[in-house]
C-alpha positions in Angstrom: 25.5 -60.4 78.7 23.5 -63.1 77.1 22.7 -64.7 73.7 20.2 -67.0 71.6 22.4 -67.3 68.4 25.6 -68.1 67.5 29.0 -66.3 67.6 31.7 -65.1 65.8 33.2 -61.2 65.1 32.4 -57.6 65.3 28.7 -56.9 64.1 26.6 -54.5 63.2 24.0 -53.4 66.2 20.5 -53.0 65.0 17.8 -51.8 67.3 14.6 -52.4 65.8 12.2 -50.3 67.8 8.5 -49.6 67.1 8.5 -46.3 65.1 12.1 -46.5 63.6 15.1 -48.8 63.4 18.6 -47.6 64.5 21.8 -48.9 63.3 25.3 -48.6 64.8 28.4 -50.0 63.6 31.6 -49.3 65.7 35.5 -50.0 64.7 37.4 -51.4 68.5 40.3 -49.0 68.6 43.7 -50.9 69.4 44.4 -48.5 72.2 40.9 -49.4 73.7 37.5 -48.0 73.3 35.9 -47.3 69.9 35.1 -45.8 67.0 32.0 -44.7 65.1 32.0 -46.6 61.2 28.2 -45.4 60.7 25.4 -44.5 61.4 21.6 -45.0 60.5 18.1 -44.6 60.7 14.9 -45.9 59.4 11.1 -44.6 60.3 8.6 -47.2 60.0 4.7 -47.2 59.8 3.4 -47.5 63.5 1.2 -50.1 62.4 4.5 -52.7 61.2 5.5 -53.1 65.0 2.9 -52.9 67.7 4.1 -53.3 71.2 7.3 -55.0 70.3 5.3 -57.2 67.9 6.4 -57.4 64.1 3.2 -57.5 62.4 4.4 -56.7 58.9 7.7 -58.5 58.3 8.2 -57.1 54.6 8.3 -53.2 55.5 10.5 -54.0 58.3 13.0 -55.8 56.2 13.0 -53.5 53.6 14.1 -50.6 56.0 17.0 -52.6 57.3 18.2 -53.3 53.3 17.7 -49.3 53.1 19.7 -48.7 56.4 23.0 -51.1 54.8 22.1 -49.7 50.9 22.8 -46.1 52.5 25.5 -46.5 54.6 27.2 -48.6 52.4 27.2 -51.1 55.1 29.5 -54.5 54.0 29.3 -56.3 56.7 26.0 -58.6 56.7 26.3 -59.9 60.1 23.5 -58.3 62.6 23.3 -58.2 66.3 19.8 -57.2 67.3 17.4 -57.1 70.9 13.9 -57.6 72.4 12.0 -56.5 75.1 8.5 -56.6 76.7 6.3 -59.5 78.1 8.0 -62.2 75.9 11.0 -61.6 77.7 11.9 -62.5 81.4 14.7 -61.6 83.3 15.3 -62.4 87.1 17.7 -62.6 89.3 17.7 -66.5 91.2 19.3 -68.1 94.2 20.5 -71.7 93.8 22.7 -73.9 97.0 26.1 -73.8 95.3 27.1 -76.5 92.7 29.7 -77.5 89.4 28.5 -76.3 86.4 27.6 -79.2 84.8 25.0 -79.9 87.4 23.7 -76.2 87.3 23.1 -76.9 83.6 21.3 -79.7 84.1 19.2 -78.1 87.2 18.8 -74.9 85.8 16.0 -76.0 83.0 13.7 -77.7 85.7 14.7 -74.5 88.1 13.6 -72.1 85.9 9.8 -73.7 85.3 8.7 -72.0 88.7 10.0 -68.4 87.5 8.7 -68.5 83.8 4.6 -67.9 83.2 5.3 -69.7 79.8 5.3 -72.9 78.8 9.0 -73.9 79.3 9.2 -75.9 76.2 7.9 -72.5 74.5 11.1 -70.4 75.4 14.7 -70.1 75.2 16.7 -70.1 78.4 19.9 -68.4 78.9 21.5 -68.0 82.4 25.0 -66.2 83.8 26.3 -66.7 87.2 26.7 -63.5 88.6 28.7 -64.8 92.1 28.7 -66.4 95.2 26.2 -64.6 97.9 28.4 -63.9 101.1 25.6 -64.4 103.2 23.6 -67.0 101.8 26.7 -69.2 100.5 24.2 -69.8 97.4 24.7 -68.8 94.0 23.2 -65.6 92.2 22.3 -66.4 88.9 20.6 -64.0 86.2 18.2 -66.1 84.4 16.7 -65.1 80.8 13.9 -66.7 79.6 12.6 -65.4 75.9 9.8 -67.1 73.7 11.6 -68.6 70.7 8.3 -67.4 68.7 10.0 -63.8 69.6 13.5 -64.2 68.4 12.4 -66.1 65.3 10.0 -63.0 64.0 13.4 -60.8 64.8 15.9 -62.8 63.1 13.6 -63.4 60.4 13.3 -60.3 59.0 17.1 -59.3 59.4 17.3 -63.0 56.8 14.6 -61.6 54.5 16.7 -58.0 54.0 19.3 -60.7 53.2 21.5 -60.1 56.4 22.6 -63.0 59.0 21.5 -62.4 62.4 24.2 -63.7 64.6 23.0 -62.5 68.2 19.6 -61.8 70.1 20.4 -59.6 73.2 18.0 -58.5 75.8 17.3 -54.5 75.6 18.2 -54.1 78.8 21.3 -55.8 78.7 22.4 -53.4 75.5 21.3 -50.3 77.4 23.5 -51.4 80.4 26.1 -52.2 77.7 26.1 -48.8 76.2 26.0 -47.2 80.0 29.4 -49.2 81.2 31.5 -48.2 78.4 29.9 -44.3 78.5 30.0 -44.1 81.8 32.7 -45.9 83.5 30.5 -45.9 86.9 32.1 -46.8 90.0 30.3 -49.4 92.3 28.5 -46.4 94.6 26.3 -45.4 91.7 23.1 -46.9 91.4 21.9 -45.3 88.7 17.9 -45.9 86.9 18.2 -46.5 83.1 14.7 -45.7 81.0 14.5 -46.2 78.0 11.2 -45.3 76.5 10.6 -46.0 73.2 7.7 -45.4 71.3 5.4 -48.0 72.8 8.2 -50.4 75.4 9.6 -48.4 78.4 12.8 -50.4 79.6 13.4 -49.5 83.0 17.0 -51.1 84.1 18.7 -50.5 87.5 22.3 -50.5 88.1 24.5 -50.8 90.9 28.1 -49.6 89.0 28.7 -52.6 86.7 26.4 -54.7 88.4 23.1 -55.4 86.8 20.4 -55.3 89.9 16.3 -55.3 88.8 15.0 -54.7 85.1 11.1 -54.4 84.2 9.7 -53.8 80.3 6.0 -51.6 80.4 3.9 -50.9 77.8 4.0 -46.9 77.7 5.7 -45.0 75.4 6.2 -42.4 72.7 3.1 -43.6 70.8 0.7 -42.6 74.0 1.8 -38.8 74.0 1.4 -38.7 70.0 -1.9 -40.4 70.5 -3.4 -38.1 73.5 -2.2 -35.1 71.4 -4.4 -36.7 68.3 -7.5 -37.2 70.0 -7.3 -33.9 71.9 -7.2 -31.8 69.1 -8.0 -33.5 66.1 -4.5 -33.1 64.3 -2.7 -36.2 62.0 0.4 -38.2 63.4 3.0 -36.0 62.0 1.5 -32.9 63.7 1.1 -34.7 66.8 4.5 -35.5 66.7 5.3 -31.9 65.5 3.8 -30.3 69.0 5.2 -33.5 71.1 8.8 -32.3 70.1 8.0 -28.5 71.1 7.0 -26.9 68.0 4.1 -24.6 67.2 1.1 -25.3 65.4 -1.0 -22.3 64.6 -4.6 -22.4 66.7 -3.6 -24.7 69.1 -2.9 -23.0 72.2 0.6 -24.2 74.0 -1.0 -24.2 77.3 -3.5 -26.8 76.6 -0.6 -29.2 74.7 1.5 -28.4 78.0 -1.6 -30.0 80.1 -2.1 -32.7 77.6 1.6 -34.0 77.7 2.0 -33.8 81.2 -0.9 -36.3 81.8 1.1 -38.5 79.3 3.9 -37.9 82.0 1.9 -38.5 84.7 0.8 -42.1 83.5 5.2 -43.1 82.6 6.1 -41.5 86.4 3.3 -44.1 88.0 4.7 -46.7 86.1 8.5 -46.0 87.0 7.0 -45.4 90.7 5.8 -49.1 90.8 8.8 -50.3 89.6 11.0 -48.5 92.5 8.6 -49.8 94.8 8.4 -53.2 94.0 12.4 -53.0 93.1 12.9 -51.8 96.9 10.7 -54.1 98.2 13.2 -56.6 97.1 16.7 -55.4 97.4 18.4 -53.6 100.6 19.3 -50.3 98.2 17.5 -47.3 99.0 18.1 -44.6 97.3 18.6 -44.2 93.8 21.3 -41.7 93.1 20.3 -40.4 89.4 18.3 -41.2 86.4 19.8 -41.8 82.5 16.9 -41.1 79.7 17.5 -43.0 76.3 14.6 -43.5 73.6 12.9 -40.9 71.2 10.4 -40.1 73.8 13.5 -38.7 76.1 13.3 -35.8 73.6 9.6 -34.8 74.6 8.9 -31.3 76.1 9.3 -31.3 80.1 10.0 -35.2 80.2 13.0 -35.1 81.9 12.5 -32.2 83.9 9.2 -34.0 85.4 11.1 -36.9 86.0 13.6 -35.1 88.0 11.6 -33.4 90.2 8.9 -36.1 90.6 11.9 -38.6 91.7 13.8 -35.4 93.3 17.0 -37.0 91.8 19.0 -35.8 88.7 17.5 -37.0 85.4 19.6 -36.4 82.0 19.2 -37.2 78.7 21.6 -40.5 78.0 24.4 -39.7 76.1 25.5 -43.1 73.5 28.1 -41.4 72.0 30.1 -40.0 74.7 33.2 -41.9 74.8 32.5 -42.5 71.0 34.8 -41.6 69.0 34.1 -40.2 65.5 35.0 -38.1 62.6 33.3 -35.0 62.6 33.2 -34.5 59.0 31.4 -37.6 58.5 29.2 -37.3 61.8 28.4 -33.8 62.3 28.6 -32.8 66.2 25.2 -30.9 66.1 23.9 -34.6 64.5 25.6 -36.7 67.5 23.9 -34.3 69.6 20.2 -34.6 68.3 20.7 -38.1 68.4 22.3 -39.0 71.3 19.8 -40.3 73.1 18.2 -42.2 70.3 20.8 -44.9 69.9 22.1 -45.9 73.2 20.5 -50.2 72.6 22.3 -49.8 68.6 25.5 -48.7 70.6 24.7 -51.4 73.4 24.8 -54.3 70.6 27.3 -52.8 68.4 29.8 -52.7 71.6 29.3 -56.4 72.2 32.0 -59.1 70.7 29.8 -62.2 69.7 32.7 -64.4 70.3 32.9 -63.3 73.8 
């Protein structure tokens, strides 16, 4: 949808997420859709990105070199995405006008929206369409601090790759949904993805892009509750998060202790309905897509549907993917699924577009 840097071909999509980075690089088939190329991921220390914030650059570039090194990626050129509060996305109404006079409006517009500084940001805008009853424009306007997309694009420079595009999250999830998808224009559909400490909460209506909101819950919080409640290290935290055993620790009481955990995300995506139908004449949301490694945590989804009393899945990135099964194992595309629907989101896009 929209950019910060500059265009030209196919890249590879890099989603550089706060406990691991994903990488996704996809081959446009001539008879339309695509194919997988590869395929890769990278843990990193949960102290080099805190809350979408690249603290320690070096660590973080290293893992991309890794990522290309063991893929045997060639090309260098790297699409990546941000989310949380540096970024703002909303939806405007402007009296109808030529586009040279929007462009020249838009900057002293958008002042009123952004709680930054304008000179601070970079703005990006997309006319969406002419409101029938209004006779205004609608016009999705993206404001991102340029302190944001320089810590991003500098570390894919330092692992000696050229960044060529800055997406918005939530604009690479919705990517990833259209071409999945296909939805027709009745669905409005919730897309979450929760990450380990960002939950990007994007609502759809078919292809068209209707409310977004970036809270700081996530992964981490389950993996920290677990910590504190029973004295374990990160790795078994994230051991009984996933649904495995550890011996003395009684199931029951890690049941109770993620389910708060849940509790906390279903307030959060509760506000955002409310708020988001305070706003809009939809009413109903008809069903609920779950990307992100925290989509794989015991009874998330389930909670989700029956809190909601919608249908909640797991979000499928790969599923009108094609790929070659002897170098992408099935069971692999399965597990991971849900991990790498932004890296397919970015991967998808044509920068010269």
């Amino acid at each position: 949808m929209l950019s910060f840097l500059n265009r030209k071909k196919q890249a590879i999509g890099l989603d550089i997420g706060s406990s691991a980075l994903k990488e996704a690089e996809l081959r446009p088939l001539t008879k339309g859709g695509y194919e997988l190329v590869s395929l890769g991921i990278e843990e990193v220390s949960p102290d080099c990105i805190v809350d979408g914030v690249i603290i320690s650059k070096l660590p973080v570039s290293e893992a991309i070199d890794r990522i290309f090194t063991g893929q045997g990626i060639k090309n260098e050129r790297v699409m990546t995405s941000i989310s949380g509060h540096s970024v703002i996305v909303k939806k405007i109404s402007l009296p109808a006008q030529s586009d040279e006079e929007l462009s020249e409006s838009i900057h002293w517009e958008a002042e009123q929206y952004i709680p930054f500084d304008i000179t601070d940001v970079n703005l990006d805008y997309q006319v969406l369409g002419e409101n029938t009853a209004t006779g205004n424009l609608d016009i999705l306007l993206v404001a991102v601090k340029k302190d944001k997309i320089t810590d991003f694009s500098s570390v894919v420079k330092m692992a000696g790759k050229t960044p060529v595009l800055v997406d918005v999250d939530a604009f690479a999830l919705q990517n990833a949904y259209e071409i999945n998808y296909e939805p027709n224009s009745q669905d409005t559909v919730a897309l979450l993805d929760i990450g380990a400490s960002t939950m990007t909460i994007n609502i759809v209506s078919g292809t068209e892009f209707l409310f977004t909101r970036d809270v700081g819950v996530g992964g981490h919080q389950y993996t920290e509750f677990l910590q504190k409640e029973f004295n374990i290290d990160y790795a078994q935290a994230e051991s009984l998060k996933h649904g495995q055993e550890i011996e003395n620790i009684d199931a029951t009481e890690v049941k109770r202790v993620l389910e708060s955990v849940t509790e906390i995300i279903c307030l959060e995506i509760q506000k955002t309905y409310d708020f988001f139908k305070s706003t809009t004449t939809v009413e109903h949301i008809d069903r609920m897509l779950v990307s992100g490694g925290a989509a794989h945590t015991t009874g998330l989804i389930e909670a989700l549907s029956r809190k909601f009393e919608i249908p909640a899945e797991k979000f499928n990135a790969f599923k009108k993917i094609k790929y070659n099964p002897k170098k992408f194992p099935s069971s692999m595309i399965a597990d991971r699924a849900a991990d790498f629907a932004i890296a397919i989101g970015l991967a998808i896009r044509n920068p010269e577009e």
